[in-house]
LUMMI-340404 format. One record per residue (C-alpha): residue number from 1; residue in one letter; x, z, y. Coordinates in Angstrom, 1 decimal. Last residue first. Example, Ala and Ser with C-alpha at 12.3 -4.5 7.8 and 13.67 -1.06 7.14 Angstrom:
BEGIN
<site k="2" r="S" c1="13.7" c3="7.1" c2="-1.1"/>
<site k="1" r="A" c1="12.3" c3="7.8" c2="-4.5"/>
***
This chain:
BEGIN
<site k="152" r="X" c1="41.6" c3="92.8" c2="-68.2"/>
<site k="151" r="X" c1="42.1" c3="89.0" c2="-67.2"/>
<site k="150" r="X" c1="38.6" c3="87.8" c2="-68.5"/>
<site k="149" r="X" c1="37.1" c3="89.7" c2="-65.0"/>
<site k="148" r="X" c1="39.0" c3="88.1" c2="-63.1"/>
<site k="147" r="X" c1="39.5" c3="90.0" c2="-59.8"/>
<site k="146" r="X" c1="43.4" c3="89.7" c2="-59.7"/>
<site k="145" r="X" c1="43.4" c3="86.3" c2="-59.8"/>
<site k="144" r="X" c1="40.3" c3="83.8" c2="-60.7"/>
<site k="143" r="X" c1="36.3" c3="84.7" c2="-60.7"/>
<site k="142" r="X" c1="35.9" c3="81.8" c2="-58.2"/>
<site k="141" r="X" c1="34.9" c3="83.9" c2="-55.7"/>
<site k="140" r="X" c1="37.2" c3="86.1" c2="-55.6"/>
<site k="139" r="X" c1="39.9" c3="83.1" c2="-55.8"/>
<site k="138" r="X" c1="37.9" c3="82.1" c2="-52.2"/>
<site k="137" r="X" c1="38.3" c3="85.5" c2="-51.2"/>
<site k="136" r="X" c1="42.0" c3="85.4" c2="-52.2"/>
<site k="135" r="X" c1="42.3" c3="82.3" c2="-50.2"/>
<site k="134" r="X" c1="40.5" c3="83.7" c2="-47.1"/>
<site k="133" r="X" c1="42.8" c3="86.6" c2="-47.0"/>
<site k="132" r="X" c1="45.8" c3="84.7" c2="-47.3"/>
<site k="131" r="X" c1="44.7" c3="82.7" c2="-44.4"/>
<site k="130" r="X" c1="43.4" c3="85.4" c2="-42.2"/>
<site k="129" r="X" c1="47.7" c3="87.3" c2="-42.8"/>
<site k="128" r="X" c1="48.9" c3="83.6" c2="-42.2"/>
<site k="127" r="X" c1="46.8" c3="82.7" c2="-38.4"/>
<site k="126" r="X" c1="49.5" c3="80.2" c2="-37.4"/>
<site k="125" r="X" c1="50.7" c3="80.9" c2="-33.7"/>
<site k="124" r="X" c1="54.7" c3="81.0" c2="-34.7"/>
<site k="123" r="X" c1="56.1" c3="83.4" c2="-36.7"/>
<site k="122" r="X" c1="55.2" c3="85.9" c2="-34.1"/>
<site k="121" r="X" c1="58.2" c3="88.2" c2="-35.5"/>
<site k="120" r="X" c1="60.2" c3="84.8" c2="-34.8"/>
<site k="119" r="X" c1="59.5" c3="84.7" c2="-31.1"/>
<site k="118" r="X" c1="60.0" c3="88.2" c2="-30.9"/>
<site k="117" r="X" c1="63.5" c3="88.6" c2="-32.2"/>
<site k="116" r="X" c1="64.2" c3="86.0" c2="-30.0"/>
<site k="115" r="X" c1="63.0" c3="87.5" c2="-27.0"/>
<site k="114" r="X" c1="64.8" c3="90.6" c2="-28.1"/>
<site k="113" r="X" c1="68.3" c3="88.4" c2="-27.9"/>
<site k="112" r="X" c1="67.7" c3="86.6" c2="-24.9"/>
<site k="111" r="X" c1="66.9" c3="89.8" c2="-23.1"/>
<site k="110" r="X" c1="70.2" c3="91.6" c2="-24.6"/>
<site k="109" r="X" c1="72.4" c3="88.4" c2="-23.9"/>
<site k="108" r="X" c1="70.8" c3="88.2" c2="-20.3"/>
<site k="107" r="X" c1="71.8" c3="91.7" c2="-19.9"/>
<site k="106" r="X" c1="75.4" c3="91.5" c2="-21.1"/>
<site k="105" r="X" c1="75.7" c3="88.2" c2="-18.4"/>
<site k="104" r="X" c1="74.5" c3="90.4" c2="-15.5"/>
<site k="103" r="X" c1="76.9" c3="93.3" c2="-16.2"/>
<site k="102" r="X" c1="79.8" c3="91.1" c2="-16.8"/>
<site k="101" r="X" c1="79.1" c3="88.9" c2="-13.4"/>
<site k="100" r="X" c1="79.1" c3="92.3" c2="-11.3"/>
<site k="99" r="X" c1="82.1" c3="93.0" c2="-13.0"/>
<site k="98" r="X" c1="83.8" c3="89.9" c2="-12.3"/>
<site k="97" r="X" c1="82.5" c3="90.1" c2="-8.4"/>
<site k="96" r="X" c1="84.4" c3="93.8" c2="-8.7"/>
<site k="95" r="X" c1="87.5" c3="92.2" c2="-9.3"/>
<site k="94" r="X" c1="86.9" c3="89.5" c2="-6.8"/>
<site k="93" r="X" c1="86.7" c3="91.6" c2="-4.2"/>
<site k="92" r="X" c1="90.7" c3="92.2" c2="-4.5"/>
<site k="91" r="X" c1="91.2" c3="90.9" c2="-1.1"/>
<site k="90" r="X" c1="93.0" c3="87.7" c2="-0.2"/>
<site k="89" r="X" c1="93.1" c3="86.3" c2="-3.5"/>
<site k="88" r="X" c1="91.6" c3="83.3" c2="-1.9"/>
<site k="87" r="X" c1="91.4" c3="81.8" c2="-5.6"/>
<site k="86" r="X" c1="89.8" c3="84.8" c2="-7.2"/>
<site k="85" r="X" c1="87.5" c3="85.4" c2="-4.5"/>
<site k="84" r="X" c1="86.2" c3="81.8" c2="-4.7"/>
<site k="83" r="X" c1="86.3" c3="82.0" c2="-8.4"/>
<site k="82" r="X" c1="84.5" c3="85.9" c2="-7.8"/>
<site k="81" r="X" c1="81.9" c3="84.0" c2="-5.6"/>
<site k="80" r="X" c1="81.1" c3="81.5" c2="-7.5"/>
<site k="79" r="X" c1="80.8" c3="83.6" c2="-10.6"/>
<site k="78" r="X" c1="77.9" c3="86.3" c2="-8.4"/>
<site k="77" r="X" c1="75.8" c3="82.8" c2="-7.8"/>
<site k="76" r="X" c1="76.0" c3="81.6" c2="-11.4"/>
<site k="75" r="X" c1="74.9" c3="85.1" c2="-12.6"/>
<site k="74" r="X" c1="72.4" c3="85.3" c2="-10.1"/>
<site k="73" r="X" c1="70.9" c3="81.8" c2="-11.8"/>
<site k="72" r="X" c1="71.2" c3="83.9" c2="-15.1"/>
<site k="71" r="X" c1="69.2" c3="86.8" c2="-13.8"/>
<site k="70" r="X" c1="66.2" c3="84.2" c2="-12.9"/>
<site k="69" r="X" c1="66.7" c3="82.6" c2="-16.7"/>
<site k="68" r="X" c1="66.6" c3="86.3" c2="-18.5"/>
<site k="67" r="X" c1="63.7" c3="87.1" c2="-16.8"/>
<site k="66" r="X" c1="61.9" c3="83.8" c2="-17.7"/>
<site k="65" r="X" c1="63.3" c3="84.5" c2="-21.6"/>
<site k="64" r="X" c1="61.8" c3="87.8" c2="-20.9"/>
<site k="63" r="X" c1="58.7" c3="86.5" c2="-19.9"/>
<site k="62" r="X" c1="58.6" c3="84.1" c2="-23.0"/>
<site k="61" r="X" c1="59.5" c3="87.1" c2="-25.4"/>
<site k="60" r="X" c1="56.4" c3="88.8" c2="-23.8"/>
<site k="59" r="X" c1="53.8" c3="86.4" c2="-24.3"/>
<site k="58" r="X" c1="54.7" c3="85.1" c2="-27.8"/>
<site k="57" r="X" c1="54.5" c3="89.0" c2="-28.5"/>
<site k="56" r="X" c1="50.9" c3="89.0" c2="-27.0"/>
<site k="55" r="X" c1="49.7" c3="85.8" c2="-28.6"/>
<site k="54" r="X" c1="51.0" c3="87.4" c2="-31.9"/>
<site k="53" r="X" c1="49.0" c3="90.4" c2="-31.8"/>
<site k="52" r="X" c1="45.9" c3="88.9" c2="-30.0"/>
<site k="51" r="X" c1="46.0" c3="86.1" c2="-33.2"/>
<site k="50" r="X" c1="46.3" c3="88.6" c2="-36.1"/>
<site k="49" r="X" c1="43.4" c3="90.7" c2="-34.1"/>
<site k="48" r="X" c1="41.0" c3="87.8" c2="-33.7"/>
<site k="47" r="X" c1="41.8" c3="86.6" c2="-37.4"/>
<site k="46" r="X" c1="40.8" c3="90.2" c2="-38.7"/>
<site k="45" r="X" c1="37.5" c3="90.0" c2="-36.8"/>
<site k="44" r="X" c1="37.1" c3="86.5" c2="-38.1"/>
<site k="43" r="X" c1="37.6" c3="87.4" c2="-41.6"/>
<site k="42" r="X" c1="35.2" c3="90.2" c2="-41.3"/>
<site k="41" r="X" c1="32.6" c3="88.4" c2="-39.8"/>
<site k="40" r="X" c1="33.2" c3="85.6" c2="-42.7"/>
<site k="39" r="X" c1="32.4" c3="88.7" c2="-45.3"/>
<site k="38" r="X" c1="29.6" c3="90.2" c2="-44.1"/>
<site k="37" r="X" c1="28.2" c3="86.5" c2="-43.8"/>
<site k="36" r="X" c1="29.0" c3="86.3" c2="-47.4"/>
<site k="35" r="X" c1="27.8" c3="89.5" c2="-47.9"/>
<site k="34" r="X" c1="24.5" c3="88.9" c2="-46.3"/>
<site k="33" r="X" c1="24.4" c3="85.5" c2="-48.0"/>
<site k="32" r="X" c1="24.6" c3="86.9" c2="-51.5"/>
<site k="31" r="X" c1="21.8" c3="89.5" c2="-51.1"/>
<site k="30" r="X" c1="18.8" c3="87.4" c2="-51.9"/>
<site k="29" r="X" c1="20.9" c3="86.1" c2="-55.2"/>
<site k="28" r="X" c1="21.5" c3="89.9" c2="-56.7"/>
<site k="27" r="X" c1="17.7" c3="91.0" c2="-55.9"/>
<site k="26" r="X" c1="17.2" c3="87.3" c2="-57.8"/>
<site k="25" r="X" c1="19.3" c3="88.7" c2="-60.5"/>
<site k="24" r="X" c1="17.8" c3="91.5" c2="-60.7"/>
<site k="23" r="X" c1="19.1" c3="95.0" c2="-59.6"/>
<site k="22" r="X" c1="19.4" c3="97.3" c2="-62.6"/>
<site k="21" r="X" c1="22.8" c3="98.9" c2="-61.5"/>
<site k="20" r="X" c1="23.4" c3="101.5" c2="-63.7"/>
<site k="19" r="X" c1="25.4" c3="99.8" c2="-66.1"/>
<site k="18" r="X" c1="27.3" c3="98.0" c2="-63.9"/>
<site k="17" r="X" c1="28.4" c3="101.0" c2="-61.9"/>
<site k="16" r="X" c1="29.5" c3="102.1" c2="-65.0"/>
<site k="15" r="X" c1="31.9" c3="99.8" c2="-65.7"/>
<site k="14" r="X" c1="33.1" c3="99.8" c2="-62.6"/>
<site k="13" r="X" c1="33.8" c3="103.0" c2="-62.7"/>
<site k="12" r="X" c1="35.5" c3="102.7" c2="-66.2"/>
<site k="11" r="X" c1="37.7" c3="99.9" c2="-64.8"/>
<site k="10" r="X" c1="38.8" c3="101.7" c2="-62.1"/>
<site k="9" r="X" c1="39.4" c3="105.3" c2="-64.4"/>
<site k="8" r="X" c1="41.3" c3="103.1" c2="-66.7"/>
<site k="7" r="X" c1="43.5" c3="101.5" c2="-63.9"/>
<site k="6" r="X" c1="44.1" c3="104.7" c2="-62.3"/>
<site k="5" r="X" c1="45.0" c3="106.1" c2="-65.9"/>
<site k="4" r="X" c1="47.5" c3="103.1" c2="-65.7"/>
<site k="3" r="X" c1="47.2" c3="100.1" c2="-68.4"/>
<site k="2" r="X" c1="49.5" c3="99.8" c2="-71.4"/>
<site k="1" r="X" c1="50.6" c3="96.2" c2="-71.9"/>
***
Protein backbone atom coordinates (compact mmCIF):
# COMPACT_ATOMS: atom_id res chain seq x y z
CA UNK A 1 0.00 0.00 0.00
CA UNK A 2 1.75 3.16 -1.07
CA UNK A 3 1.58 5.80 1.66
CA UNK A 4 0.77 9.62 0.89
CA UNK A 5 3.71 12.24 0.79
CA UNK A 6 1.58 13.71 3.83
CA UNK A 7 1.95 10.47 5.34
CA UNK A 8 5.75 10.31 4.72
CA UNK A 9 6.44 13.79 5.74
CA UNK A 10 4.16 12.69 9.31
CA UNK A 11 5.99 9.89 9.91
CA UNK A 12 9.37 11.45 9.16
CA UNK A 13 8.51 14.29 11.70
CA UNK A 14 7.79 12.12 14.08
CA UNK A 15 10.55 10.38 13.52
CA UNK A 16 12.66 13.05 14.09
CA UNK A 17 11.12 14.36 16.91
CA UNK A 18 12.05 11.17 18.47
CA UNK A 19 15.42 11.46 17.73
CA UNK A 20 15.93 14.61 19.18
CA UNK A 21 14.09 14.20 22.13
CA UNK A 22 16.56 13.04 24.83
CA UNK A 23 14.10 13.31 27.76
CA UNK A 24 14.47 10.31 30.10
CA UNK A 25 12.31 8.02 30.77
CA UNK A 26 11.63 9.11 34.27
CA UNK A 27 11.42 13.02 32.66
CA UNK A 28 8.85 10.98 30.36
CA UNK A 29 7.00 9.21 33.59
CA UNK A 30 6.88 12.76 35.72
CA UNK A 31 5.05 14.20 32.89
CA UNK A 32 2.40 11.46 32.25
CA UNK A 33 -0.20 12.69 34.79
CA UNK A 34 -0.10 16.33 33.48
CA UNK A 35 -1.15 15.06 30.22
CA UNK A 36 -3.49 12.79 31.47
CA UNK A 37 -5.10 15.34 33.49
CA UNK A 38 -4.57 17.62 30.30
CA UNK A 39 -6.33 15.17 28.65
CA UNK A 40 -9.56 14.43 31.07
CA UNK A 41 -10.00 18.43 31.18
CA UNK A 42 -10.21 18.32 27.72
CA UNK A 43 -12.74 15.59 27.56
CA UNK A 44 -14.82 17.24 29.96
CA UNK A 45 -14.69 20.66 28.25
CA UNK A 46 -15.80 18.84 25.01
CA UNK A 47 -18.57 16.85 27.00
CA UNK A 48 -19.84 20.29 28.50
CA UNK A 49 -20.30 21.69 25.07
CA UNK A 50 -21.85 18.24 23.42
CA UNK A 51 -24.28 18.35 26.37
CA UNK A 52 -25.21 22.48 26.14
CA UNK A 53 -25.74 21.77 22.40
CA UNK A 54 -28.14 19.17 22.75
CA UNK A 55 -29.81 20.38 26.04
CA UNK A 56 -30.50 23.45 24.10
CA UNK A 57 -32.12 21.81 20.98
CA UNK A 58 -34.08 19.36 23.39
CA UNK A 59 -35.11 22.70 24.83
CA UNK A 60 -36.50 24.30 21.87
CA UNK A 61 -38.20 21.36 20.05
CA UNK A 62 -40.12 20.92 23.40
CA UNK A 63 -41.25 24.65 23.36
CA UNK A 64 -42.34 24.37 20.06
CA UNK A 65 -44.22 21.15 20.68
CA UNK A 66 -45.85 23.39 23.71
CA UNK A 67 -46.57 26.09 21.01
CA UNK A 68 -47.82 23.83 18.71
CA UNK A 69 -50.33 22.24 21.59
CA UNK A 70 -51.76 25.93 22.71
CA UNK A 71 -52.40 26.64 18.77
CA UNK A 72 -53.95 23.30 18.54
CA UNK A 73 -56.51 23.93 21.33
CA UNK A 74 -57.44 27.32 19.18
CA UNK A 75 -57.73 25.05 16.38
CA UNK A 76 -60.46 22.97 18.20
CA UNK A 77 -62.14 26.28 19.24
CA UNK A 78 -62.00 27.99 15.53
CA UNK A 79 -63.56 24.06 14.14
CA UNK A 80 -66.42 24.42 16.53
CA UNK A 81 -67.37 27.38 15.39
CA UNK A 82 -67.14 26.77 11.55
CA UNK A 83 -69.39 23.22 12.32
CA UNK A 84 -71.70 25.49 14.12
CA UNK A 85 -71.43 27.97 11.26
CA UNK A 86 -71.59 25.33 8.75
CA UNK A 87 -74.80 23.77 10.15
CA UNK A 88 -76.64 27.22 10.84
CA UNK A 89 -75.71 28.13 7.30
CA UNK A 90 -77.23 31.35 8.06
CA UNK A 91 -74.27 33.44 7.08
CA UNK A 92 -71.33 32.35 5.10
CA UNK A 93 -68.96 32.89 8.36
CA UNK A 94 -68.13 29.64 8.21
CA UNK A 95 -66.06 29.90 5.15
CA UNK A 96 -63.75 32.10 6.69
CA UNK A 97 -63.86 29.87 10.23
CA UNK A 98 -62.50 27.01 7.69
CA UNK A 99 -59.71 29.20 6.70
CA UNK A 100 -58.94 30.34 10.00
CA UNK A 101 -58.87 26.55 10.94
CA UNK A 102 -56.43 25.77 7.67
CA UNK A 103 -53.98 28.37 8.73
CA UNK A 104 -53.71 27.19 12.27
CA UNK A 105 -53.59 23.47 11.48
CA UNK A 106 -50.57 24.17 8.56
CA UNK A 107 -48.65 25.87 11.44
CA UNK A 108 -48.96 23.24 13.90
CA UNK A 109 -47.83 20.75 11.12
CA UNK A 110 -44.67 23.05 10.44
CA UNK A 111 -43.91 23.40 14.39
CA UNK A 112 -44.50 19.69 14.91
CA UNK A 113 -42.41 19.03 12.15
CA UNK A 114 -39.06 21.20 13.21
CA UNK A 115 -39.54 19.95 16.67
CA UNK A 116 -39.09 16.65 15.36
CA UNK A 117 -36.32 17.35 13.39
CA UNK A 118 -34.82 18.51 16.58
CA UNK A 119 -35.53 15.94 18.87
CA UNK A 120 -33.67 13.50 16.63
CA UNK A 121 -30.71 15.96 15.80
CA UNK A 122 -30.20 15.76 19.71
CA UNK A 123 -30.18 12.09 19.37
CA UNK A 124 -31.22 11.87 22.68
CA UNK A 125 -29.10 13.26 25.83
CA UNK A 126 -26.16 10.55 25.42
CA UNK A 127 -22.76 12.29 25.40
CA UNK A 128 -21.59 10.10 21.79
CA UNK A 129 -19.04 12.68 20.17
CA UNK A 130 -17.11 12.53 24.44
CA UNK A 131 -17.62 8.84 24.16
CA UNK A 132 -15.84 8.29 20.94
CA UNK A 133 -13.26 10.44 22.03
CA UNK A 134 -12.64 8.69 25.25
CA UNK A 135 -12.45 5.35 23.40
CA UNK A 136 -9.91 6.38 20.91
CA UNK A 137 -7.89 7.87 23.84
CA UNK A 138 -8.18 4.76 25.62
CA UNK A 139 -7.05 2.79 22.11
CA UNK A 140 -4.20 5.66 22.25
CA UNK A 141 -3.25 4.47 25.09
CA UNK A 142 -3.23 1.11 24.47
CA UNK A 143 -0.91 1.57 21.42
CA UNK A 144 -3.97 0.08 19.20
CA UNK A 145 -5.86 1.92 16.05
CA UNK A 146 -4.79 4.44 14.11
CA UNK A 147 -1.88 5.40 16.62
CA UNK A 148 -0.14 1.97 16.54
CA UNK A 149 2.97 2.36 16.04
CA UNK A 150 3.43 -1.58 14.59
CA UNK A 151 0.57 -0.62 12.01
CA UNK A 152 2.81 1.63 9.77
Amino acid sequence: MARSPRDRDASATATTDAAEDTRSLVQLLRELPGIVMELLRAEFEQFKREMARKSKNFGIATLLFVIAGSIAFFLLGTLTTAGILALALVMPGWAAALVVSGVLLVLILILIAVGVSLFKKSAGMIPTETMDSIVQDAHALKGEGRFDSSAT
